[in-house]
Each structure stands twice: as structure tokens, then as C-alpha cells.
C-alpha positions in Angstrom: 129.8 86.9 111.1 127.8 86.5 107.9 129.4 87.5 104.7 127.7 90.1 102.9 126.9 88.1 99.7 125.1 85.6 101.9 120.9 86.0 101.5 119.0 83.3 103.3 117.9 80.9 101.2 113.8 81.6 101.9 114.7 85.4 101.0 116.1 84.6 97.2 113.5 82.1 96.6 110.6 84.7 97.4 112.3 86.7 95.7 112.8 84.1 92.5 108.9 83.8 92.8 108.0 87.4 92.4 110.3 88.4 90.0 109.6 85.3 87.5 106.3 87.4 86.8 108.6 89.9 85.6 108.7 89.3 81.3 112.5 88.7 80.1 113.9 89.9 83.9 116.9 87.7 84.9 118.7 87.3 87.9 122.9 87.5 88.1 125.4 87.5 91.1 126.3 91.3 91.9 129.5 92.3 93.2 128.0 91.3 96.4 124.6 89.9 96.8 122.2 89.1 94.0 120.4 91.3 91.9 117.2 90.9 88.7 117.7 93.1 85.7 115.6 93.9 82.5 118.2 94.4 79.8 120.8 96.2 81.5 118.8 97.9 84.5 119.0 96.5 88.0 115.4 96.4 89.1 116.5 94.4 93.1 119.7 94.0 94.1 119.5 92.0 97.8 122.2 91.2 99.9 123.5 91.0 104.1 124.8 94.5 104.8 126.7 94.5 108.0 126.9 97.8 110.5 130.2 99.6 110.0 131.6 97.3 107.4 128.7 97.9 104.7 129.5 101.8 104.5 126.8 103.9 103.5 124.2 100.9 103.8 124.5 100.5 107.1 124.4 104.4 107.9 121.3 104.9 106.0 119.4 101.8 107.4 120.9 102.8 110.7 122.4 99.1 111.3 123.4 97.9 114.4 123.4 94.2 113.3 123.8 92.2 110.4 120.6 92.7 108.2 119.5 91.5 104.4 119.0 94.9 102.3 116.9 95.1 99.2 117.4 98.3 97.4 114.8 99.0 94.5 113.2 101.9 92.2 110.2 103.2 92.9 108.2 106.7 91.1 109.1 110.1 92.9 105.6 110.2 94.8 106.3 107.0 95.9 109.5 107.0 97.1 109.2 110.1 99.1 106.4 108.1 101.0 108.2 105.1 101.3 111.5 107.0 102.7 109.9 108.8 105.0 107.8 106.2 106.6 110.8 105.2 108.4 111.7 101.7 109.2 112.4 99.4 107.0 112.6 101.9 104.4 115.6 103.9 104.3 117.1 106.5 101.2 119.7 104.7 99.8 123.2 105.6 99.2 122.9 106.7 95.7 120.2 107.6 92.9 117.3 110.0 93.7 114.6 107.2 92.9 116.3 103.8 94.9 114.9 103.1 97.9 116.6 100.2 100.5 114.3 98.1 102.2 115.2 95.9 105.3 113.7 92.7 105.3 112.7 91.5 108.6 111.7 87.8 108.9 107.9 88.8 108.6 108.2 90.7 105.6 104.9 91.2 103.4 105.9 89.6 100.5 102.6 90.8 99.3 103.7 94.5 99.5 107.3 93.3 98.2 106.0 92.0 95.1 104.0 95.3 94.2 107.3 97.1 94.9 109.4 95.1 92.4 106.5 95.2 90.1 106.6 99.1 90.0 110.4 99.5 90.2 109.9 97.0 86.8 107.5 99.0 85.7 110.1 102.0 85.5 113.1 100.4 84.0 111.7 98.1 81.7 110.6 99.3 77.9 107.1 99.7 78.0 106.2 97.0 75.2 107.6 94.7 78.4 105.7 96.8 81.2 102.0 96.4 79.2 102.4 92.8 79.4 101.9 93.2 83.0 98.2 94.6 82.7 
């Protein structure tokens, strides 16, 4: 069984890429998993939720084997579209503007990168967020 702070390598690195575009965001082990911050706001967290034993993950992404779960902020129009398009989008357990992602092995880590770029966008003071164009 995978432990759920274990990300696959190719995940975090994609992950390291996009969010390096992200002015003064860091990443920092989470109590399980691996999240990227802006000050003291969690802009990704991302780690290997397993069905039963992840709780409310695994209910809301509807689980029914191990899987690597994002969970992100996105704008109210936005996440209403993204959490009803169904799979991999799912309302996460908490917040009323985080959205959980799976990410299948051919994710578009085109579409992920505008994601995190938006849920930055949010969290991040907006001298920060200009820099972005």
C-alpha cells in the first residue's frame, strides 16, 4: 500500500516547475503530502489519498484506489464549473472556494499550471499577483 505522503516523483517535479513561476511561493512538507504557499496561504497541497483511510478525500473523489490529490483555490465562478464537471474535479472537504483534483497519469499540466496560477492569483497580495501580467 502507498503511504499517503508518498507523490510520485514526476508529479512534485511538474509541480516544482509550475509553481517556480509563482513570485516568493515556497514549497514545505504538510502534515501529509506537500504543499506551495505565498506567505502563509497554501496555494497546492498534493498528496496519495487512499479510499477509506483518507476520510473525506476519498468520499468526495469517490476513491476506490489509491490516487494523488491536489486540492487548490480557484474564484467562485470558477469553482462551481470545475466541481461540477465531475471527474477529476471533486468539492473538497473544507472551504467554499478549494477544489480537489485527481491527477491521472495524463494530466494537462497545461490546464494545471493555469489552475495554480489563478488559485495564486487569489491568495497572494496583489503587488505579487501583477508581477504575473
Amino acid at each position: 500500500m502507498t503511504d499517503r505522503a508518498d507523490v510520485p516523483s514526476a508529479v512534485l517535479e511538474s509541480l516544482r516547475r509550475i509553481c517556480a513561476g509563482l513570485p516568493e511561493s515556497y514549497e514545505e512538507p504538510a502534515w501529509v503530502g506537500t504543499r506551495w504557499r505565498i506567505r502563509q496561504r497554501t496555494i497546492l497541497h498534493v498528496f496519495t489519498a487512499q479510499p477509506g483511510a483518507t476520510g473525506t478525500f476519498s468520499r468526495a473523489a469517490e476513491l476506490t484506489e489509491p490516487a494523488v490529490v491536489m486540492t487548490f483555490r480557484a474564484q467562485q465562478e470558477d469553482f462551481e464549473a470545475l466541481v461540477n464537471s465531475g471527474h477529476p474535479f471533486f468539492r473538497a472537504a473544507w472551504g467554499f472556494d478549494v477544489v480537489g483534483m485527481i491527477v491521472e497519469p495524463d494530466a494537462d499540466w497545461a490546464e494545471i499550471g493555469e489552475l495554480l496560477t489563478e488559485s495564486y492569483r487569489k491568495l497572494a497580495p496583489m503587488k505579487l499577483s501583477r508581477l504575473l501580467g
